[in-house]
BAMARDO-277857 format. One record per residue (C-alpha): x, y, z; residue in one letter. Coordinates in steps of 0.5 Angstrom, whole numbers, plus 500, padded with zeros to 3 digits. Each point is the difference from the previous one (the first is absolute). Example, Ala and Ser with C-alpha at 12.3 -4.5 7.8 and 13.67 -1.06 7.14 Angstrom:
<nodes>
> 525/491/516/A $
> 502/507/498/S $
</nodes>
This chain:
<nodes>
> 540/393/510/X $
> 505/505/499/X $
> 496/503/493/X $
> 494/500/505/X $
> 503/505/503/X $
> 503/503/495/X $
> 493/501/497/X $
> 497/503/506/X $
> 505/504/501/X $
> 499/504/493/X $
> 493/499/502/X $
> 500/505/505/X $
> 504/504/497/X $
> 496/501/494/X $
> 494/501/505/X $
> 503/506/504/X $
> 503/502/494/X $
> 492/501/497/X $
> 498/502/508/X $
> 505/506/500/X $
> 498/503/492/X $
> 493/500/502/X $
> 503/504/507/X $
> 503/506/496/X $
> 500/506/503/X $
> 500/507/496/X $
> 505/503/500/X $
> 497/506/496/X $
> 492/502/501/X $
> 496/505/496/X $
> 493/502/502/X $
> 495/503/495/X $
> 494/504/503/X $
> 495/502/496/X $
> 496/505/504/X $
> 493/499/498/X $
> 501/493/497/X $
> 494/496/500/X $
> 499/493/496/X $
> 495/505/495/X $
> 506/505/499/X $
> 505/494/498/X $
> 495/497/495/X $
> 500/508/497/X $
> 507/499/500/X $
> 500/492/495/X $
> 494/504/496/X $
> 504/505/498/X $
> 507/498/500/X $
> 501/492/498/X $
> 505/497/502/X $
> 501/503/506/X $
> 506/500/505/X $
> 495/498/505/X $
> 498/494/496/X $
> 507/497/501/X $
> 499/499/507/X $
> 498/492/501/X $
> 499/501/507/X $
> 494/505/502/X $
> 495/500/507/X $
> 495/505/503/X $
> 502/504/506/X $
> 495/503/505/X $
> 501/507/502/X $
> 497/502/505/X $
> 502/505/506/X $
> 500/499/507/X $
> 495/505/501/X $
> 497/500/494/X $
> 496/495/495/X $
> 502/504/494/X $
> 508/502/501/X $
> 504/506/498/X $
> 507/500/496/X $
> 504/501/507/X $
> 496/494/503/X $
> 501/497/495/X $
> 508/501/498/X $
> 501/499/507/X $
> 497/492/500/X $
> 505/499/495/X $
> 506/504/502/X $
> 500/498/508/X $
> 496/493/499/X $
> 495/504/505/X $
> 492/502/499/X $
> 500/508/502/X $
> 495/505/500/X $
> 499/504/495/X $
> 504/506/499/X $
> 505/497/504/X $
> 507/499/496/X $
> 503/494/504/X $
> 498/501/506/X $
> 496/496/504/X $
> 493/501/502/X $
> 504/502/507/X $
> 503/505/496/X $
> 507/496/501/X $
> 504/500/495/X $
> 501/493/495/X $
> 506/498/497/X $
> 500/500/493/X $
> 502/496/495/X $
> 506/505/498/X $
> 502/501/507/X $
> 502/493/500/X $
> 502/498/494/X $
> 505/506/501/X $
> 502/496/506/X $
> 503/495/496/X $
> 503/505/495/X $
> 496/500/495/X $
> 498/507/496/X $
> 493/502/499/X $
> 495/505/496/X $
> 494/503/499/X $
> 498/501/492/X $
> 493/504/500/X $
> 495/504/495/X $
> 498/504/507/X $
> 503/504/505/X $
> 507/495/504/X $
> 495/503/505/X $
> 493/497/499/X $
> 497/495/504/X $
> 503/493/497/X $
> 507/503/499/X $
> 501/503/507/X $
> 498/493/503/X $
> 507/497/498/X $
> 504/505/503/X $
> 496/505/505/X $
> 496/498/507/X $
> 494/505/501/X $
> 493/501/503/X $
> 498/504/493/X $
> 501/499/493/X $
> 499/508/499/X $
> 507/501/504/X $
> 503/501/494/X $
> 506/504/502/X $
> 501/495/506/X $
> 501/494/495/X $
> 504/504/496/X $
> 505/501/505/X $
> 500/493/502/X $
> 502/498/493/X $
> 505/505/500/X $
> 503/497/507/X $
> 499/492/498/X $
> 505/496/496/X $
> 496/500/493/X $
> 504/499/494/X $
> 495/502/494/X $
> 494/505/501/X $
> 496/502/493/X $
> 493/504/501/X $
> 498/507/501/X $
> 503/504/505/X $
> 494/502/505/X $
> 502/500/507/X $
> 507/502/499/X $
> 498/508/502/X $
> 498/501/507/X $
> 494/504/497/X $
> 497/493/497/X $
> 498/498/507/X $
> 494/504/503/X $
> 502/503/507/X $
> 506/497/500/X $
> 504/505/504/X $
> 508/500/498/X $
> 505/505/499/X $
> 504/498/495/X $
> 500/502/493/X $
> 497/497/494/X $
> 505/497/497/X $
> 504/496/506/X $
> 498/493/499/X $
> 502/501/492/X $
> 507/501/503/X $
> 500/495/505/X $
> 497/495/494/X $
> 506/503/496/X $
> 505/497/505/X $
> 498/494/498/X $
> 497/499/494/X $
> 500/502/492/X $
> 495/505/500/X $
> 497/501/492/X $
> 493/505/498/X $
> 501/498/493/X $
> 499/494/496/X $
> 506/502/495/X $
> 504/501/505/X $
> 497/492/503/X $
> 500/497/495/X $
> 508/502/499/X $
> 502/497/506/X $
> 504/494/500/X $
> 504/499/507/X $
> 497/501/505/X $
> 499/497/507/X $
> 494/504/503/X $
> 495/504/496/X $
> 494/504/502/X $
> 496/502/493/X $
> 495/506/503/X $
> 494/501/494/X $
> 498/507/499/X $
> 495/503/502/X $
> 500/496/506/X $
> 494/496/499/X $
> 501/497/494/X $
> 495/500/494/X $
> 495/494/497/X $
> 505/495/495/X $
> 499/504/493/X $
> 503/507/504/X $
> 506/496/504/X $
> 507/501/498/X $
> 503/493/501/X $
> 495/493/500/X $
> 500/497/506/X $
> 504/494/496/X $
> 506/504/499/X $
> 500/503/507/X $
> 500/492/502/X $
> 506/498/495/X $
> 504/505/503/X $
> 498/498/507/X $
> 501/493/498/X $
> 507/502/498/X $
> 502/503/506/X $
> 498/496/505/X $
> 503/493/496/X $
> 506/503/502/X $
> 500/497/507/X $
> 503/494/501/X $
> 495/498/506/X $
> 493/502/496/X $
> 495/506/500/X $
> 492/501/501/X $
> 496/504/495/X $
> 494/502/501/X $
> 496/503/493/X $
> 494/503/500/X $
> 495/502/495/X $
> 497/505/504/X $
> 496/504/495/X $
> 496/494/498/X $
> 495/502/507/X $
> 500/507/499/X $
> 497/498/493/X $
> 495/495/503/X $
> 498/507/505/X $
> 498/503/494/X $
> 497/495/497/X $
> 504/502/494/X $
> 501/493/496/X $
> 505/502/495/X $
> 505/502/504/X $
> 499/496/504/X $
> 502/494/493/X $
> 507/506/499/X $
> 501/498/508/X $
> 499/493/500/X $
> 505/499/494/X $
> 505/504/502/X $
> 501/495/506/X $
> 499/495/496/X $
> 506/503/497/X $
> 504/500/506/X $
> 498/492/503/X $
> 503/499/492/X $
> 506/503/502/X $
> 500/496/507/X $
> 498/494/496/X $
> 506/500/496/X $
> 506/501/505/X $
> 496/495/504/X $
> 501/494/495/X $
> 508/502/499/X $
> 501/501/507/X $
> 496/494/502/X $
> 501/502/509/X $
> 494/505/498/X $
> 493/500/503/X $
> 495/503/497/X $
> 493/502/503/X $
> 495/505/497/X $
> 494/501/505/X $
> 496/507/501/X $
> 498/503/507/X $
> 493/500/499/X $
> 495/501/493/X $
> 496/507/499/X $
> 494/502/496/X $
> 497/493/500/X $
> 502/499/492/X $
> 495/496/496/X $
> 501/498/493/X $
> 494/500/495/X $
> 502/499/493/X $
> 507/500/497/X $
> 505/497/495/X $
> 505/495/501/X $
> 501/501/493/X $
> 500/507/498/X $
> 503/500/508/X $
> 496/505/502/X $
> 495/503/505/X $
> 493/501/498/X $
> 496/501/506/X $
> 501/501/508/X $
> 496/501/506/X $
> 504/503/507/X $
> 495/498/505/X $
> 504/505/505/X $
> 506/506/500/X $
> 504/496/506/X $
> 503/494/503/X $
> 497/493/500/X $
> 500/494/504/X $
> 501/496/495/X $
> 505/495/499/X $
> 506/502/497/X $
> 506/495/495/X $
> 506/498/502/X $
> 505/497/494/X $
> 506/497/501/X $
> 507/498/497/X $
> 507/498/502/X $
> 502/496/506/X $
> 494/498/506/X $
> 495/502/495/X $
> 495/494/502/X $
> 500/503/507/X $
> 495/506/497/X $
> 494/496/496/X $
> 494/499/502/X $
> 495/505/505/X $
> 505/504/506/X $
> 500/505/504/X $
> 503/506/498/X $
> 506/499/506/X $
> 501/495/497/X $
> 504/503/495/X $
> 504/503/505/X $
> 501/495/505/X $
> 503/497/494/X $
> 505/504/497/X $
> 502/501/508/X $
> 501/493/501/X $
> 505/500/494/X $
> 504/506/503/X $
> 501/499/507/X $
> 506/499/503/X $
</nodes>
């Protein structure tokens, strides 16, 4: 009777022992956004670039990605989903289609202590990076956005400077000068132009690397990989005891597919393949890490017509189109809850997620 009950016992524990491992909340979550990322452009990126880091992921879904007002999303809608858990309108940056402000992901996280970032080839203030700090009607508000990011609790913004001027916004009438928010930012946070003066930075809590010219140019032109922009926003961030979120995007990957350009679009698609290595990597030591990659939405209706595994390279494409599309977009995932993220989602879903792992 009493080894009875001394093997139920253990059984038990042994039970809730397995139950609770299967619960790990992520204490760290870095989300990978490549704007204009549809199935086509990631089977660009296996062709060209075998192993991928993409192809280290064992979990892998399929979201849709539809506005609320439109089949077909645009990127504001479509960052919104993931960093509010909310389907918005388009050109709306987390707010509902009230125009009522949706708490983000960040704001959160923040909540508990956690420190956030933004890495992006874009401007900090274009679409997908806006909908993690900023609330508007308009994605086009640059200098609106620009002074939310400076007034928040952000810890790492990387990306081009656009917005920072009130002169970048139409019709925005203010009368302060052109540098205000660069002193405001500069009572918060290192602020470095230069990728010299980047890349010798060893200790510092809060930074803000600011591309000159303000809009960053394609892959082969930038002064720093979006890898390296990722490391050292990794480096910072870890430095919190209670945890961050990142989020990382590709975003000149769209504006390749716009164009209809495909070789830039192969130098885009690698460089972020690059920085979800980096991800990747510290994710595995550190073992507390989600990782998810996913894109806001495809653009240029890709079709691959001939290529090489072997010699990895693209021989022919077809663009269908110059703009988005409704077609379903891939989502991977690595590290604690990744199951949660296979099979056919909404795009909120990822946002109503990431949410659930950061409330109170």
């Amino acid at each position: 009777m009493f080894k009875s009950i001394i093997y139920t016992i253990i059984t038990l524990f042994f039970f809730y022992s397995c139950l609770n491992a299967q619960v790990q909340i992520p204490k760290n979550i870095i989300l990978f956004i490549g704007d204009g990322m549809g199935p086509a452009q990631v089977t660009t990126l296996t062709t060209v670039k075998n192993p991928s880091n993409m192809e280290r992921f064992k979990v892998g879904g399929l979201l849709k990605t539809h506005s609320a007002d439109k089949y077909v999303t645009d990127s504001a809608a479509g960052a919104t989903a993931y960093a509010t858990g909310y389907k918005t309108n388009n050109k709306f940056v987390s707010v509902s289609p009230g125009s009522q402000p949706l708490k983000t992901i960040f704001e959160y996280a923040e909540e508990i202590g956690k420190s956030t970032g933004v890495v992006v080839t874009c401007e900090f203030t274009h679409a997908t990076p806006a909908c993690f700090v900023a609330h508007s009607d308009s994605r086009y508000k640059y200098h609106e956005i620009a002074s939310q990011f400076v007034h928040s609790d952000i810890d790492v913004i990387m990306g081009g400077a656009k917005g920072m001027s009130p002169k970048d916004q139409k019709e925005y009438i203010t009368d302060k000068d052109d540098d205000y928010l660069y002193r405001e930012l500069q009572q918060k946070m290192t602020i470095v132009t230069d990728s010299s003066e980047f890349r010798a930075i060893k200790d510092v809590d809060k930074l803000a690397f600011f591309y000159d010219p303000q809009v960053p140019g394609p892959f082969d032109e930038r002064p720093l990989s979006l890898r390296e922009m990722t490391e050292k926003a990794i480096e910072i961030l870890s430095k919190n005891a209670s945890g961050f979120i990142l989020m990382v995007e590709g975003s000149q990957i769209d504006w390749a597919a716009h164009d209809n350009e495909i070789d830039t679009l192969i130098g885009e698609i690698k460089d972020f393949d690059e920085a979800i290595g980096a991800g990747l990597d510290f994710a595995k030591k550190d073992k507390e890490t989600l990782i998810i990659v996913t894109a806001d939405h495809e653009t240029g209706g890709l079709s691959l017509r001939d290529g090489s595994t072997n010699d990895k390279k693209i021989l022919d494409v077809n663009f269908a189109y110059t703009q988005h599309t409704a077609v379903m977009v891939p989502v991977f995932a690595f590290g604690p809850q990744a199951e949660i993220f296979g099979g056919i989602h909404q795009n909120n879903f990822v946002g109503q997620k990431m949410i659930d792992f950061n409330k109170k």
